[in-house]
N, C-alpha and C positions, 0 to 999 in steps of 0.2 A: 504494500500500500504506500502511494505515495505521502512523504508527510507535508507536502506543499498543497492538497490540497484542503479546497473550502468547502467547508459544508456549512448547506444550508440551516442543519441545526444538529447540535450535540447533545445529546441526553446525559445526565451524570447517575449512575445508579438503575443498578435493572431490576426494581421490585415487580408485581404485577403493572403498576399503573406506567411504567416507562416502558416496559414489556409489550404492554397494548399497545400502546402511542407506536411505538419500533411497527408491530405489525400490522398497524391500520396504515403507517406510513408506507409500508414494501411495494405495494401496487401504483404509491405515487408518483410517477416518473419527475414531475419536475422539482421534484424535492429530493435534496442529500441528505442522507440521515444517519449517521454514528453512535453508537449507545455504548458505554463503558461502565464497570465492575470492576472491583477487586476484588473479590470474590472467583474460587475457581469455575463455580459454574452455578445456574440458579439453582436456589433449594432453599423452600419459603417454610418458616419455622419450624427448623428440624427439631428443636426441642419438646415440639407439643403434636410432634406427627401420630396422634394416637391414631390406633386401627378406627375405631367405629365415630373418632370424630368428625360433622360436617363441616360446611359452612354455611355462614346462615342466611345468604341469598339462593335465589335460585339459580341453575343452571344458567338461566341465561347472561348471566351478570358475569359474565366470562370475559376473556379482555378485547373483543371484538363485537359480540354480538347485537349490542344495543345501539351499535353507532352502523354498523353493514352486516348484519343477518347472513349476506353470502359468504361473508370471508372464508377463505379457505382454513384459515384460524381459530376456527370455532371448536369449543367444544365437542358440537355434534361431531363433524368432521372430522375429531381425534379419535370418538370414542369408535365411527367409520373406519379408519384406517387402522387401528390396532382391535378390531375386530370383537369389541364390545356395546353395539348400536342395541342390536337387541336383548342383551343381558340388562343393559339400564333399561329398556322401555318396560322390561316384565317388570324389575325392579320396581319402576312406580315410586319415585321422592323425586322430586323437584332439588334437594339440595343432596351437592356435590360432598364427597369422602375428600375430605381434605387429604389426606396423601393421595388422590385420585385428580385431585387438584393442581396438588403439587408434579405431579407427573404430566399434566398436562403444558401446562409451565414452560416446564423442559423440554417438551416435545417442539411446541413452537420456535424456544428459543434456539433450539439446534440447528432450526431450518433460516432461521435468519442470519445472513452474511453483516447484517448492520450492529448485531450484538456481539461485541469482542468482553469477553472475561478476564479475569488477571490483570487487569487494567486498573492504576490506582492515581484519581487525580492528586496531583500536589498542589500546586498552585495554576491559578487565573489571572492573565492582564487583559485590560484592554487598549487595544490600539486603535483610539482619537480618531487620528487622518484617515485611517483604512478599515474604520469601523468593524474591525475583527475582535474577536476574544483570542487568545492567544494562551491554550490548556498546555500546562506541562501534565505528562503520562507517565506515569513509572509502572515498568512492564517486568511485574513480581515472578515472572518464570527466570530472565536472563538480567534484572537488576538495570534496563537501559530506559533512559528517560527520552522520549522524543514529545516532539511540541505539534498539538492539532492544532487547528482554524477553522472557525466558527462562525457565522453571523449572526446567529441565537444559539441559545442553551436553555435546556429545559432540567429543572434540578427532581431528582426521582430519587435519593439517598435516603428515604424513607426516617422511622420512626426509631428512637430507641428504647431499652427498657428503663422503665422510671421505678428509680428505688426513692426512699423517703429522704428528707433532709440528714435525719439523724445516722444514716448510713453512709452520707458521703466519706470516704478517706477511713473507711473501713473495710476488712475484707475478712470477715466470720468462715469459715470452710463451710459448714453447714449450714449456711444459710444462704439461699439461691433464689434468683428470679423465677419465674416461672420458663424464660425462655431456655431454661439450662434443667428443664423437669428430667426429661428422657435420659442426659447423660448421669444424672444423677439419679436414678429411681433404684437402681437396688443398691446405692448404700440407701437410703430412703427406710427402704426393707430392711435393712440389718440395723438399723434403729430402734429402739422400744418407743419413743413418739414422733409425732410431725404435727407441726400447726402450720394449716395454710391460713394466709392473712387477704380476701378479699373476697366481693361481691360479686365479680363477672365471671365469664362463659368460664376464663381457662382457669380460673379457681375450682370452679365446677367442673370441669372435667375432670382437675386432677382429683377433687375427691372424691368422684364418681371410681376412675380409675382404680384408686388404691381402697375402696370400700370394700372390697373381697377380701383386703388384705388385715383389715381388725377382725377377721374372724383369727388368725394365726398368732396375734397376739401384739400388733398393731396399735396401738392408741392414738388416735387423730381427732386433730380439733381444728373447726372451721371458724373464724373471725371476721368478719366485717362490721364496720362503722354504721351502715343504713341498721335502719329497723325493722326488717324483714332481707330473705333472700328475694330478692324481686326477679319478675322474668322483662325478659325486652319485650316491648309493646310492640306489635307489628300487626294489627285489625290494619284493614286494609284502606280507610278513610285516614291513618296514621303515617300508611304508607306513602302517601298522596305528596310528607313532608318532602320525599326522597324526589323532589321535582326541580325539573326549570324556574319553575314560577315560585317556586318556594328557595331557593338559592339566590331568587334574584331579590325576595320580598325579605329575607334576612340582610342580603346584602347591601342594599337601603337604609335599615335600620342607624340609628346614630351610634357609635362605639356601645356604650355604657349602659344601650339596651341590649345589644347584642350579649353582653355578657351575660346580664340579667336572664335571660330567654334562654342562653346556653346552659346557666347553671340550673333550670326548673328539668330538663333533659335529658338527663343519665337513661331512662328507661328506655330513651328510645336507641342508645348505640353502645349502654354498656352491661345492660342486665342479663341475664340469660334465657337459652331457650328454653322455652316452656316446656319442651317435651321432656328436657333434662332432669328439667327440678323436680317433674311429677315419676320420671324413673329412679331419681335419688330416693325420692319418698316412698318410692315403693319397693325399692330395696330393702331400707330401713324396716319395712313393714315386715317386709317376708327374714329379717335377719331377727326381727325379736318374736315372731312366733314361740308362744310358750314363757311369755317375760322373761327371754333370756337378755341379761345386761347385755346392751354397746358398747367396745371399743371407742365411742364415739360421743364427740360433744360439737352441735351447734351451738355459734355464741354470736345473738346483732349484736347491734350497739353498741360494739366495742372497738373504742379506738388505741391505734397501738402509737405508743409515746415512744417508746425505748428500749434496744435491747443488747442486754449486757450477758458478757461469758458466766456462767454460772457453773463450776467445773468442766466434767466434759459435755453438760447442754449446755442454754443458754437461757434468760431469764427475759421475760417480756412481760413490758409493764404497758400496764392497761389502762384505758380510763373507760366507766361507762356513763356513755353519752346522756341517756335518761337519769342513770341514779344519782351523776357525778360523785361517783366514787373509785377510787384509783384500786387496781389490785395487780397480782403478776402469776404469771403461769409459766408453770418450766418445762422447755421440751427439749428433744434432743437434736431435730431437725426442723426448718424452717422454710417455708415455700411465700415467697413474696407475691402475689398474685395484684402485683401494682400497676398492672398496662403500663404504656410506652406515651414517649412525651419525643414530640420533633427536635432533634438538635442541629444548630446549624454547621454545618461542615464547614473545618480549620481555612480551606483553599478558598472561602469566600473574602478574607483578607484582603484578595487583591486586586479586589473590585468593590470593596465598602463605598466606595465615594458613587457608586451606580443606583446604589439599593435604597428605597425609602421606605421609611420607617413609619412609624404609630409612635405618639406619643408614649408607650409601652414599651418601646423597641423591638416591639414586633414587625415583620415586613408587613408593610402596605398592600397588600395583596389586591388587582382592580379586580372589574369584573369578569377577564379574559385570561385570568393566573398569572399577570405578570407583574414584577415588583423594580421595576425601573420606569425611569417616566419615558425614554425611548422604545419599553414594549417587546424588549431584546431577551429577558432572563422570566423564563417561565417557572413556577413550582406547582410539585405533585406532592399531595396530603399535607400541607405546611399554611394550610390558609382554614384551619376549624376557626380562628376569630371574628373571619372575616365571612366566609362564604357557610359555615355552617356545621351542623352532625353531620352531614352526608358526605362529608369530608373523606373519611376514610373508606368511606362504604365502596365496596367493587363493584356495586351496583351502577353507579355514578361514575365508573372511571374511563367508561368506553364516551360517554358525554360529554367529560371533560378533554378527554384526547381530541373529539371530533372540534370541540371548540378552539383549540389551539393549534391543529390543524387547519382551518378553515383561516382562521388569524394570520399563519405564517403566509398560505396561501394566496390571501388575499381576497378567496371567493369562498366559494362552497363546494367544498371536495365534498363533505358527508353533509346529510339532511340533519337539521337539528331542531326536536320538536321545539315546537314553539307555545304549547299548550296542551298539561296531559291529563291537568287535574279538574275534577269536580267542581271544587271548593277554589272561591275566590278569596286569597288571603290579605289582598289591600284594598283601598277604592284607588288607587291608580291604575291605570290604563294597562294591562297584560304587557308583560317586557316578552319583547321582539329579537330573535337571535339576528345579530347582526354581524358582516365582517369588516376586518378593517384590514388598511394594506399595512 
C-alpha cells in the first residue's frame, strides 16, 4: 500500500459501529476508506462470550441492515453462507447468540480489504494549507511507524471499563471488571465467595452463570445501588425513543435538560432482560424446593463506598441507601459489574486546537457526529450527552453510519428515514434528514 496516498476518510478503531461504517462504505466507489486497530483481529467482549448469552436487539440491528437491507453484509447473508439460514429460522428468537454475533463480526471483517488490524494510532497533525490529517501508525507485528492521509477521520475506539473512583491506582488481584469474567471464572470457583456489584444485563448474566455453582459450595452475593433489580423497558411505544425524530428532539434540548432527561433513563439502556430476571427467579425457585438454604444473597440499595484487603478477601463497605446505614461484607472475590464510560484517546493531543468543547469538556458533538466546526472529525458512541441512550445501541449504528456517509458524500448514498414514529415528541416541525457537502 502506498503510504502517499489520501483517503477520503480514516476510521480509528474497528468496534461494530466502525465495522459497519467500513462495510456500508465497500460498495462506495467514490469514497476511500481505511479502518485501523491495534488489536490483532476483531473479537467483541471476549470476557463475557457466555454460551447462551444474547443481544438485546434484534437481528436486524446488525451492522448493515437498517441502512441497505441488500448488503451482502448482512446477517442473513452470513448465516446463508456458512450454512445456518434454516437452523435460525426453526430457531424462532429474533435476538442474536452473542458469540454468534461475534462471529459474524469476523466474518465480515475478513472480507474487507479497508480493515487492517495490528495497527496502532500514535499521534495526529493537521496540515493547514493541504487540509490533510497526517496519522502516524505503529505497525505492532514489525514495530514500523508509517504516516496515513486523510481528509476526514471518523473516531470508533469505543468504550472503556469504568471502575469506581475509589479504585483508581489500585490493583486488588481479585477483584475484576466484568470484562475480565471468562479469564477469571475458575479461580472464581476455587473461591469460597464472590460478590458481584451491579444492576445491568452483564451483572446478571454473570450471576445467572455461576448460580449452578452455590449448589457446590459457592456463596454469592449480588449488590446494587437501585431499589429493585429492574428489567430494561423495551414495550414497543418505548421503542419509538430508538428514532430519528427522537435523537433529533433530544438533540435540541438545552445542555442541563439533556442531562436531567438522561439521568430519569437507566431502564431504558441499562437494566436487564426480562426474560433473565424471570429465569434467575426461577432458578432460585427450583434450587430451594424443600426450604433448602441459598448459597445466595440478593442485596438493593446498596451502595459500595470502599474496599479494603481484609487478609486473603477483601472487605467492602457498604452504605444502605434507604436505611442510611453503613455496614461491610467480606468476600473472597469480586466482580465489578460497573459498565464502560468513553475515554478519549492519548493521539487526540494533536489536534486539540480542532475539537470543540461543552462547557463540560465534553466534545461538542453536532447533529451529523462531528466535533470540529470544519465537519472533518467524526465520532462513534462518544456523543450519549449530546444525541442520547440510543447512543450505544447497535440498533442505531447502521443510521448513524448512513448519516455520515451521506455527509462525506455530499448527497444520498443511503435513504434515511425521515419519520418512523407514532408519537410526536415536540411541537416543532418533524426534523428533515438532510446532507451537507
Amino acid at each position: 500500500m502506498e503510504n502517499n496516498k489520501i483517503y477520503d476518510i480514516i476510521g480509528i478503531g474497528i468496534g461494530p459501529f466502525n465495522l459497519g461504517l467500513a462495510a456500508l462504505l465497500e460498495p462506495v466507489e467514490d469514497i476511500s476508506a481505511l479502518f485501523l486497530d491495534q488489536t490483532e483481529g476483531f473479537d467483541w467482549h471476549p470476557g463475557l462470550m457466555l454460551d447462551n448469552a444474547t443481544l438485546q436487539v434484534p437481528f436486524m440491528a446488525d451492522l448493515v441492515t437498517m441502512a441497505d437491507p441488500k448488503s451482502q453484509y448482512s446477517f442473513l447473508n452470513f448465516l446463508k453462507e456458512t450454512d445456518r439460514l434454516y437452523k435460525f429460522y426453526i430457531r424462532e428468537n429474533f435476538y442474536i447468540l452473542r458469540k454468534e454475533y461475534n462471529l459474524y463480526c469476523q466474518w465480515v471483517a475478513r472480507q474487507l480489504q479497508s480493515c487492517l488490524f495490528g495497527k496502532k494510532v500514535e499521534n495526529i497533525i493537521f496540515n493547514g494549507p493541504e487540509q490533510l490529517f497526517i496519522i502516524d501508525v505503529l505497525d505492532l507485528k514489525n514495530n514500523d511507524v508509517k504516516k496515513y492521509y486523510a481528509k476526514k477521520i471518523v473516531l470508533g475506539t469505543g468504550t472503556q471499563p469504568n471502575l469506581p473512583a475509589f479504585m483508581e491506582d489500585k490493583n486488588f488481584p481479585n477483584v475484576i471488571h466484568t470484562s475480565e469474567y471468562l479469564k477469571h471464572k475458575e479461580s472464581i470457583l476455587d473461591a469460597g465467595s464472590v460478590s458481584i456489584i451491579g444492576s445491568g444485563q452483564s451483572a446478571a448474566e454473570i450471576f445467572r452463570d455461576l448460580l449452578p455453582e452455590t449448589e457446590n459450595g459457592l456463596f454469592m452475593s449480588w449488590f446494587t445501588r437501585p431499589d429493585r433489580f429492574f428489567p430494561m423497558e423495551y414495550s414497543k411505544l418505548t421503542l419509538e425513543l430508538t428514532s430519528p425524530e427522537y435523537v433529533d428532539h433530544f438533540y435540541n434540548m438545552p445542555p442541563s435538560q439533556r442531562k436531567a432527561v438522561l439521568a430519569k433513563q437507566p431502564p431504558l439502556y441499562k437494566g436487564i432482560n426480562f426474560d433473565l430476571i424471570n429465569d434467575i427467579f426461577d432458578t432460585l425457585y427450583e434450587m430451594s424446593v424443600g426450604n433448602i438454604p441459598l448459597n445466595v444473597a440478593l442485596k438493593p440499595s446498596c451502595q459500595l463506598d470502599s474496599i479494603s484487603p481484609e487478609g486473603n478477601s477483601y472487605a467492602l463497605n457498604f452504605t444502605h441507601v434507604q436505611e442510611h446505614i453503613t455496614f461491610t461484607h467480606i468476600s473472597d472475590y469480586i466482580v465489578l459489574a460497573t459498565g464502560y464510560k468513553y475515554k478519549e484517546p492519548k493521539f487526540l493531543k494533536g489536534i486539540e486546537e480542532l475539537i470543540q468543547r461543552t462547557e463540560e469538556g465534553l466534545f461538542e458533538v453536532s447533529r451529523y457526529y462531528t466535533i470540529d466546526q470544519a465537519g472533518n472529525i467524526f465520532v462513534q458512541n462518544a456523543e450519549l450527552h449530546t444525541h442520547g441512550f440510543v447512543t450505544p445501541d447497535l440498533g442505531m449504528g447502521a443510521y448513524r453510519n448512513a448519516l455520515i456517509i451521506n455527509t462525506i458524500a455530499g448527497k444520498e448514498v443511503y435513504k434515511v428515514e425521515k419519520r418512523i414514529a407514532f408519537q410526536e415528541f415536540n411541537t416543532r416541525k418533524a426534523w428533515t434528514a438532510k446532507h451537507s457537502s
